[in-house]
N, C-alpha and C positions, 0 to 999 in steps of 0.2 A: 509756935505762933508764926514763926519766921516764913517757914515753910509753905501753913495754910495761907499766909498773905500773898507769899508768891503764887500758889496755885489761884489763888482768886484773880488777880493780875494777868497769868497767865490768859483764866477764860474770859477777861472783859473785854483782854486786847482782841482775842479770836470775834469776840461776838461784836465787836466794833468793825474791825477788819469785812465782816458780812453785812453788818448795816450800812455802812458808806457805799459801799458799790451799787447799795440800791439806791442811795438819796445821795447827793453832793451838797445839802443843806447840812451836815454834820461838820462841825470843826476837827480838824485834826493837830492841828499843830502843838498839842500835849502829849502825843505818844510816839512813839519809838517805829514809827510805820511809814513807807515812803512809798509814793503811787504815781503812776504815768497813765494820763486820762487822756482823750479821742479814740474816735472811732476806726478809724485802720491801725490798725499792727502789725502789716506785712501786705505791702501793694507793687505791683508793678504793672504798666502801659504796656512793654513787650515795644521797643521798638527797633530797629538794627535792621541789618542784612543778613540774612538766615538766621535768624537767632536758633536755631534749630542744630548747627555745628556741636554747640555747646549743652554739653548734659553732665548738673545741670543747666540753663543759664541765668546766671545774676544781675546782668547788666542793666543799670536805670532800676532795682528795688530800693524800697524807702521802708525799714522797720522800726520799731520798737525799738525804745534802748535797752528795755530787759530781755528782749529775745535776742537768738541767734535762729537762721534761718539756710535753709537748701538752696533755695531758688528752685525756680519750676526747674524740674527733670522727666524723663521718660521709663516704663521698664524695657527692658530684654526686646519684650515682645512687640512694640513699637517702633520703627522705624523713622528718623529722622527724615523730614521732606523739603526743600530748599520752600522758601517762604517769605515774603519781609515783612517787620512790621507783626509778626506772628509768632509762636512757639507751634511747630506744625508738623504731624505725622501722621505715615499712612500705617499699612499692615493691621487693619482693625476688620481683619474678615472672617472672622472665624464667627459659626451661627452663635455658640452660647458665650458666656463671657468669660475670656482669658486673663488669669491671674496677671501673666506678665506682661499685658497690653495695656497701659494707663499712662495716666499723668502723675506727678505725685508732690508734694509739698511736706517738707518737715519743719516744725517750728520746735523751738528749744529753749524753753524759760531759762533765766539765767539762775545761777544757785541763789537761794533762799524767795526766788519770786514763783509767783504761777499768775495763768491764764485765763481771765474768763472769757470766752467765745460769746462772738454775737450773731454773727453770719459769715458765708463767704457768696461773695458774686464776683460771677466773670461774664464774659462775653467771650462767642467763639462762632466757629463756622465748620460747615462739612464739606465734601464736595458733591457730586452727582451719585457719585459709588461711594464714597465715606459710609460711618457708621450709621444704623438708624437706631441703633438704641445704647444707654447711658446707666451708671450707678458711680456714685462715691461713697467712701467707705473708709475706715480709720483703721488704724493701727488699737486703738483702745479694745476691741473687741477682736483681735487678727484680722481684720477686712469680713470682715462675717455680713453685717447689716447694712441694707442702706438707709443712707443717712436723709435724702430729701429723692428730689424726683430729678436731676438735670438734664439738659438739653444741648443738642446740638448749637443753639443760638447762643446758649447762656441763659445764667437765672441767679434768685436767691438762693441757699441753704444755710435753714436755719444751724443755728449751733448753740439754743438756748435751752438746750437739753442738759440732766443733771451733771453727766457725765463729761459736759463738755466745760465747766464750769470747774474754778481750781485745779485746773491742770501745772503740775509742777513739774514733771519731764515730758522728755522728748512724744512730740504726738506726729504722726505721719496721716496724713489726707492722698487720697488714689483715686483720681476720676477717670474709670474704666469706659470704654469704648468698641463696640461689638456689631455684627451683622451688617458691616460693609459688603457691597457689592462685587467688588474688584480689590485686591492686594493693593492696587496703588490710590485708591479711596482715601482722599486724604482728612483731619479733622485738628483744629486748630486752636489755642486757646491767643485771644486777642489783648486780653488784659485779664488782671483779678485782682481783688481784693479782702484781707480777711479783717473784718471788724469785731475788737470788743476790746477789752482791759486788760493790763499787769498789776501787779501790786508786789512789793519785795518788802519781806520785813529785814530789819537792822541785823547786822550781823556782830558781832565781837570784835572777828576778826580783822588786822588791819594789817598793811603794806606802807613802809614809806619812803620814796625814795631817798638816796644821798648823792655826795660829789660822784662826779667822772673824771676819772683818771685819763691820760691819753690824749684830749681834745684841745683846739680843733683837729678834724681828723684828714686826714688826707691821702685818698685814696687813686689809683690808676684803671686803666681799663681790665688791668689782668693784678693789681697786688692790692688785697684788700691791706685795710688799717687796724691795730690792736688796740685794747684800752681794758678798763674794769669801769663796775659802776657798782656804789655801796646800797646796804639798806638795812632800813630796822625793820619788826612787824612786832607785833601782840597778838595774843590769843594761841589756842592749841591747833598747829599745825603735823598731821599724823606722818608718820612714818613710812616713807616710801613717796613723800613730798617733793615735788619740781616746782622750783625758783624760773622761771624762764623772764629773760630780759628780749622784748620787743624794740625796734623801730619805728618810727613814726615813718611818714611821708615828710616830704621838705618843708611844705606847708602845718605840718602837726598834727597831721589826721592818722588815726588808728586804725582809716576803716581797711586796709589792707596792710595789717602791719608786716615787717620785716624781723625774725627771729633772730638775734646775735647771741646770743649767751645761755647758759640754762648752767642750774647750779642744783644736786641733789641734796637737800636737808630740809630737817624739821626744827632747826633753831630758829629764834627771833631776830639775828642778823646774820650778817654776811657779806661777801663784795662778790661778783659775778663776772668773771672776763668777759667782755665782748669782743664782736670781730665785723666790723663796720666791712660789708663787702664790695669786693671789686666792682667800679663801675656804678656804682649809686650817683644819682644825680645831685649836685652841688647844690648848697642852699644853708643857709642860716634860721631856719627855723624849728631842725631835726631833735625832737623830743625821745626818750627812750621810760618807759613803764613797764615794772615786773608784775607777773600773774605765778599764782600759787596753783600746784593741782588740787590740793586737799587741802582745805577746801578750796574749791576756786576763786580767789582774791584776787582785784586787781586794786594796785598800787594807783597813789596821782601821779604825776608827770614830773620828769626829768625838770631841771632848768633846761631853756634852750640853749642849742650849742650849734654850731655850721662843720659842712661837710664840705671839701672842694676836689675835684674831680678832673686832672690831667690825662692827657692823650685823648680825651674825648674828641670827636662824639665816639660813644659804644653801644651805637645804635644798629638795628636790622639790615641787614644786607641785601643792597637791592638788584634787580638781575644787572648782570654785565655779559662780556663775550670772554670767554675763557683764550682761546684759538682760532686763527685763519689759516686756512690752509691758499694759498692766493698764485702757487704756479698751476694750473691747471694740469691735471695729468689728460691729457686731449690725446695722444696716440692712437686709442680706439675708436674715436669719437670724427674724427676729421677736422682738418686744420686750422677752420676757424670756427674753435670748439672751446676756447680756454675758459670763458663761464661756464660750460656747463659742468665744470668741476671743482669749479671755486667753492669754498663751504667754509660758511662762519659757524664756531662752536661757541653754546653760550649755555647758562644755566640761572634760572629762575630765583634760586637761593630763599632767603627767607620771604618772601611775596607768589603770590598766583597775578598769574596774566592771560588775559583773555586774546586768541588771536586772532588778530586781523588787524587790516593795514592803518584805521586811525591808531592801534596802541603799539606799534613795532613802526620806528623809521629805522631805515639804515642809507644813511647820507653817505657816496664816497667823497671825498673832498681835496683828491690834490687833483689843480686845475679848476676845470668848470667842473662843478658840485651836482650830482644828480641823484634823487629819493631811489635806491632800488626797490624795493617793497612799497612801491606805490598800488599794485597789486599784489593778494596772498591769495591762492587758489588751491584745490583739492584736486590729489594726484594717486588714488586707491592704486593705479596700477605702477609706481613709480615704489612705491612704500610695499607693493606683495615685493616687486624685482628687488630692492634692498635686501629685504628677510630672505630672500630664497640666494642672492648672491653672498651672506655674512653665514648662511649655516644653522641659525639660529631662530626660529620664528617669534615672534614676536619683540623682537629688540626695536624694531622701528617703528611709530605710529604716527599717524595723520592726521598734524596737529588743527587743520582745519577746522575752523568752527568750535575749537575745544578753550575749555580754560586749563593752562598748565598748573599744575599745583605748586606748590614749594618744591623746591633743591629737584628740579627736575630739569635732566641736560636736552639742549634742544640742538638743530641745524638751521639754519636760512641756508638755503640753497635756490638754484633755478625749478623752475619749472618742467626744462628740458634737461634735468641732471642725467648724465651719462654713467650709470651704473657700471657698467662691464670694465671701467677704465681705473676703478682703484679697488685694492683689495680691505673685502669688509670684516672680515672674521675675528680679526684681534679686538673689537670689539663686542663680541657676544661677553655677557656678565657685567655690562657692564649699563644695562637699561632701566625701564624705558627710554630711547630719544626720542621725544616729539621731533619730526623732521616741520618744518616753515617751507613750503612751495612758494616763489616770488614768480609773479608772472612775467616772463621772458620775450623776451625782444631784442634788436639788435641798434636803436636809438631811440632819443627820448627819457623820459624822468622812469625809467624802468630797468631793473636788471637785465642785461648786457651778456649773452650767451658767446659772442667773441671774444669776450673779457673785461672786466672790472678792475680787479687788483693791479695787473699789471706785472709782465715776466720781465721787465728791463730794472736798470738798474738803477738805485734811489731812493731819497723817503719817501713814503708813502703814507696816508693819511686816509681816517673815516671815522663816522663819529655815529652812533648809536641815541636812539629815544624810546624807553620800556615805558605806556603808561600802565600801571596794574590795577590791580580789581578795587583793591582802596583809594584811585586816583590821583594816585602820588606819581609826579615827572621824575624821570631817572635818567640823565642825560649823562656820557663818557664821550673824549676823545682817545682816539689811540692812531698809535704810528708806527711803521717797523719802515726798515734800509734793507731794500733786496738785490741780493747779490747780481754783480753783471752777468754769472752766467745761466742768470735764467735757467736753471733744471728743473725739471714737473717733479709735483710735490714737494714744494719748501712751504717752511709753517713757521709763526708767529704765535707767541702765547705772552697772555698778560695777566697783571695782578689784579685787586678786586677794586683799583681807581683807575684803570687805563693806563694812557699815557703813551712814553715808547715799551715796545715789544721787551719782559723780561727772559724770554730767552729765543732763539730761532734755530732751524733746524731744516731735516732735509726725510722724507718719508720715500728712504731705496723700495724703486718698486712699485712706488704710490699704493704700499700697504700703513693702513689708518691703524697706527697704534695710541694707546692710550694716553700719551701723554698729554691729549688734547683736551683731558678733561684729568685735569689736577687732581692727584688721589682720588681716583679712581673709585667710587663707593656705590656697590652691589645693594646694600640695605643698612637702615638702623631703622631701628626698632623697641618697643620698650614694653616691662611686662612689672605690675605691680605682684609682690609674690613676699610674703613673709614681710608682710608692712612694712617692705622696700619697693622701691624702684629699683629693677634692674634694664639697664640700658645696651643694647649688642649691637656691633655694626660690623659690618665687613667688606673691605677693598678687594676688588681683582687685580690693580694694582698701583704705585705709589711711586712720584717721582721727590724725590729731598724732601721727605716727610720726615720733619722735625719729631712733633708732637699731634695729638689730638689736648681739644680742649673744651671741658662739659658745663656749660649754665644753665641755672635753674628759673625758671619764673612762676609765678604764681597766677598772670595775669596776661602771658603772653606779647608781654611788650616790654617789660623793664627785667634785663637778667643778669645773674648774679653767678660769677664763676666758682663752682664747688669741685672742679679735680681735672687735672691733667693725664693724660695717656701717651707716653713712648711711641712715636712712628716706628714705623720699618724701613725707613732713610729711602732706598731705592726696592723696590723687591716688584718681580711680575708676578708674584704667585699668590692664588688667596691667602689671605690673611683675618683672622677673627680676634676682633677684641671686647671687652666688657666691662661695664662700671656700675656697682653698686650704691646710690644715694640711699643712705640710713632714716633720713629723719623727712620724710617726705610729707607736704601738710596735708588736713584732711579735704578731701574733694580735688580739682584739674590742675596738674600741676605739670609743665612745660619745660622742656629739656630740645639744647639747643645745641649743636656738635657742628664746631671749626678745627680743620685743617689746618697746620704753620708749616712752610717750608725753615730749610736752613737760613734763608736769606730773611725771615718775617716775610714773608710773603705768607697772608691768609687766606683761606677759601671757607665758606660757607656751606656748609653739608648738611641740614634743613632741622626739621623742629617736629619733637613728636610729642602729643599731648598722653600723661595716665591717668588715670582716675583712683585716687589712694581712698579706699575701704575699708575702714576699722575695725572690724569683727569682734564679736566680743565671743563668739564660739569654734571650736574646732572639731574635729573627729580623732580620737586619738586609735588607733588601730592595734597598737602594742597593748594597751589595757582594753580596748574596747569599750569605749565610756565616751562621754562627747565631754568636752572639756571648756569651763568658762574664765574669763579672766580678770573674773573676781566671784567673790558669793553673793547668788543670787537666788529669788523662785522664778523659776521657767513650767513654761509647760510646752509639750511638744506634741506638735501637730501635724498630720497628713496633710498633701495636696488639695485632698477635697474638704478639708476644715473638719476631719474629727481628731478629735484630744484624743493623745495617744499614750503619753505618762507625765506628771508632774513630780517636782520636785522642788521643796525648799529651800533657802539659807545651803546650799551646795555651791561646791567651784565644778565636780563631776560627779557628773550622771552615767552610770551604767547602760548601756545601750548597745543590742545585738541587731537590730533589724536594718537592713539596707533597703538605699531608696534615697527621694529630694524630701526634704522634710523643714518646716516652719520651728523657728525656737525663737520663743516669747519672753521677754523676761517680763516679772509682773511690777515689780519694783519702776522699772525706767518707762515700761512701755515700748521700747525699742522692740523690734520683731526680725530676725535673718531666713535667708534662705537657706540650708546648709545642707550637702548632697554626702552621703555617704555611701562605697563601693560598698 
């Protein structure tokens, strides 16, 4: 009797759960069902400076609290197009419609909820050559049908179809774009929004937090802080279960939490270490809540507790001047020639800069004070004579009109720079330098082809202004003591706040060796590979190189140091090193590499974004079988959308045929691409 009561129970809840979503005139507050009502579930304006960098991009979305969400992204076959105010790409030229040309949106019920769809509307734009024709399409079906009729301007689509209704995993949407005119045809989406319902039934299971051990916590710019944090749960938790303990933000917010801890078990308690990391920003509001994998529970919140944060700030590094080289090597040049071989060394670091003379001053300042870079000009034939006198083509570019990117080493030079008169070659490997042309003259608020720096003897003084592409003011002083005897080629090098000169020197020969540009760094680079991040970088060469030092961010602005790397102290010879991050999260994840000398002296070696991709399939080549990582039914598809084998309740599937091939699972709805030789 027991049994049929519950099965009765069972179907009244289900056939309640189906009548309320059509009428809101039904009382609920007697059953075990919890619902989130309005009409968006997933929207965003799209507003920013290219938001098109970023694939996908998140920034300014407003969801659901039962979903999780992509944000707009692009495929392969799309091309990101600089744009504001827009998500915008071109490469939609091809006559019929390419699979990997679209937009795409994934939404992700949270466990025990689904979805019912109501619509999706956007707005968007094309250009002249852009695409003239449109399909979106789902994941539910492999991208098979389209869904409505869209348009270049934007429109409705419905999603009041059965199939879009009770959606309880992952569903992906792809608004494809085709029969552009031109490659650089661009097509835009302006805003979107998807409308309709959640609904989560009650689950068993629960999370609850306890004390923190350790707090308050108190952390430095490079040494995070240790602690635990307890908890109890109820309910069956399976075997092969992760306890992970989050961060809040300062303010308590979850929406970009911070991961310290993870605990593997399927018990009902436990205590979880955490590791409050370096450089987190101070605050008394910092909440911590554990999520469960299986099933996925989340826990209520922490008591509050505060975080306080010394040596700060451990913030972005904004451009400065690495080196001057300030006796002019003028011998070649004629005798009153000492500007034209003056040459400030500088490097962009974590910011891009657009050049030209409102965002670059360079003040000299002992005595009467004059702008040299009151003109920047374009010198094609100054920038071939570089490359052809260094050996090396392409090490020098003309940075005219250009925006510099991150951790990119530059020159201010003249106008009339006299090439022939110092030697270039020790630097090849060690590029690009954007070279800076200052327009040249011999008085007045302009660079000084007679001389600026000064070959006599004494402090000397000049003071730099970087404004960059986010509009942020970056002002330094610096100062170096130059020797009485005045010999061509002596240099000044300094730290990453200015100041006086931390070291000075003398270039026999007036040949340009590296030390002008502090650890020396050929490339870094990074490659997501075996659901890691690995990260590789390589110096030509290295002057009191301490250590390297690797942080992580999530969001490209607050970062978190995860591992150190051994320098090569002094060395001129390439050098390759590499760092493997384990636990890297799903989607853009930012990785930021500084330089230490012996003395702390740091430098800034730039920031490369990866995109961490989950896979739930493989190709195994030793058995020959595509491999899942877990059991599921898939079905596996050709390029051109024919079903080509299925298979149930399997982890591996037998498979000999090579080729790019579609694997479906039917259970999540999740769909991959997966290429086998």
């Amino acid at each position: 009797m027991l049994q049929q009561s519950e099965s009765k129970k069972i179907r009244s809840e289900k056939f309640l759960k189906v009548s309320i979503k059509k009428s809101i005139l039904i009382s609920v507050l007697f059953f075990n069902l919890t619902f989130a009502w309005g009409q968006s579930i997933f929207t965003n304006p799209i507003t920013g400076t290219n938001p098109n960098t970023s694939n996908p991009y998140i920034i300014g979305q407003t969801i659901d609290a039962n979903i999780t969400v992509s944000g707009i992204g692009r495929g392969a076959g799309a091309t990101g197009a600089n744009a504001n105010d827009r998500y915008n790409a071109n490469s939609w030229n091809t006559a019929a419609i390419d699979i990997s040309a679209y937009f795409e949106w994934t939404l992700t019920p949270s466990a025990g909820c689904d979805i019912d769809f109501v619509s999706f509307i956007y707005t968007g734009q094309a250009s002249g050559t852009g695409p003239t024709s449109f399909a979106i399409k789902s994941s539910l079906d492999t991208y098979t049908a389209n869904i409505g009729t869209p348009t270049a301007g934007g429109t409705t689509i419905s999603l009041t179809a059965a199939s879009y209704q009770n959606v309880s995993s992952a569903i992906t949407f792809r608004l494809y774009g085709f029969g552009a005119s031109a490659a650089g045809g661009t097509f835009s989406i302006n805003d979107f929004t998807f409308n309709g319902t959640t609904a989560c039934s009650a689950t068993t299971n629960t999370i609850t937090t306890g004390s923190i051990t350790g707090g308050p916590f108190s952390v430095t710019c490079t040494t995070p802080a240790t602690g635990s944090i307890a908890f109890t749960s109820s309910g069956t938790f399976t075997v092969g279960n992760n306890y992970t303990a989050q961060l809040s933000n300062a303010s308590g917010s979850f929406a970009s939490p911070t991961i310290v801890g993870s605990l593997a078990s399927a018990a009902n308690s436990g205590s979880i270490s955490i590791s409050i990391p370096a450089g987190t920003a101070p605050g008394a509001g910092y909440l911590i809540r554990i999520i469960s994998s299986t099933p996925a529970i989340f826990s209520n919140s922490s008591a509050a507790f505060s975080i306080s944060l010394s040596g700060s700030p451990c913030s972005l590094v904004p451009p400065y001047v690495t080196s001057l080289l300030y006796d002019g090597c003028n011998v070649s040049c004629g005798t009153s020639s000492e500007g034209m071989t003056e040459i400030l060394f500088g490097n962009t670091n974590d910011f891009s800069l657009a050049v030209n003379a409102a965002n670059i001053t360079l003040n000299y300042t002992t005595g009467t004070s004059y702008n040299m870079t009151s003109t920047i000009v374009n010198n094609s034939a100054t920038t071939t004579a570089l490359n052809t006198a260094a050996g090396c083509p392409g090490l020098f570019v003309d940075a005219f009109g250009t925006t510099l990117p991150t951790n990119a080493s530059f020159l201010i030079v003249s106008n009339a720079l006299c090439v022939s008169a110092l030697v270039w070659n020790n630097l090849c490997g060690t590029g690009p330098i954007y070279v800076i042309y200052a327009g040249n003259g011999s008085i007045g608020n302009t660079w000084r082809d007679a001389g600026n720096f000064g070959n006599t003897a004494g402090t000397k003084s000049f003071s730099t202004t970087f404004i960059t592409t986010d509009a942020s003011v970056n002002s330094l002083s610096f100062s170096y003591t130059a020797p009485a005897s005045g010999s061509d080629g002596n240099y000044a090098t300094w730290g990453l706040s200015g100041g006086s000169a931390s070291t000075q020197g003398n270039f026999p020969g007036c040949s340009i060796t590296p030390i002008v540009l502090p650890t020396s760094l050929i490339s870094f680079q990074g490659t997501y590979i075996n659901s890691k991040s690995e990260l590789s970088w390589q110096t030509a060469s290295e002057q009191n190189n301490s250590h390297f030092t690797l942080s992580h961010s999530t969001d490209g602005y607050q970062f978190n140091v995860i591992g150190t790397v051994a320098g090569s102290g002094n060395s001129t010879e390439t050098r390759d090193y590499r760092f493997m991050h384990n636990y890297p999260h799903p989607g853009m994840n930012y990785y930021k590499l500084k330089s230490t000398d012996y003395d702390g002296k740091e430098y800034s070696k730039g920031i490369v974004a990866i995109e961490a991709e989950f896979n739930f399939s493989f190709y195994n080549s030793l058995t020959s079988a595509i491999e899942l990582s877990y059991a599921s039914d898939i079905e596996i598809f050709s390029m051109d959308g024919k079903l080509i084998q299925s298979s149930l309740n399997t982890s591996s599937v037998p498979f000999t045929k090579s080729g790019t091939f579609f694997i479906y699972d039917k259970k999540t709805g999740i769909s991959e691409r997966l290429f086998i030789p």
